[in-house]
Phi, psi and omega in degrees: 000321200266359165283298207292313189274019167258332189278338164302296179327319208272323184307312185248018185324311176288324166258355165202133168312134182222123167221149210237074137334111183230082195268165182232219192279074176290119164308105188209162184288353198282311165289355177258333184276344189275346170115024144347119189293206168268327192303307166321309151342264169331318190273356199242338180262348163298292213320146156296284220294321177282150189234185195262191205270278196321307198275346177269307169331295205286356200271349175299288185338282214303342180271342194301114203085002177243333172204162189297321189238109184245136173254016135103219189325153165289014171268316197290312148324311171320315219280315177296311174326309179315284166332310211263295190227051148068030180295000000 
């Protein structure tokens, strides 16, 4: 997906923002309906790295028109480095 919706940004730059979301951990109702226990539940509501719906949406805005791909807040950026190379 983040191959197409970058050949979109580049394609169509001059007439419309196209940014490409490589979203990580949002807190959304989406882990309780696939059938998450209460502990998972819990352990997904703790967590630092996860953020609400509201707080990821705003980590967005700044790339919008700057670049094709975002992973949105610096947390969510830490936390893939973190992934990628054991930081």
């Amino acid at each position: 997906m983040s191959t197409f919706g970058e050949s979109l940004y580049y394609e169509n730059k001059e007439k419309v923002d196209v940014l490409v979301w490589n979203c990580l951990g949002v807190k959304t109702k989406i882990f309780k309906e696939a059938g998450a226990s209460e502990g998972e539940l819990k352990s997904l509501e703790t967590s630092c790295w996860m953020l609400t719906p509201e707080k990821a949406v705003e980590g967005i805005w700044p790339d919008l028109g700057r670049s094709p791909v975002t992973l949105g807040k610096f947390k969510h950026q830490l936390r893939l480095g973190i992934v990628l190379f054991g930081w």
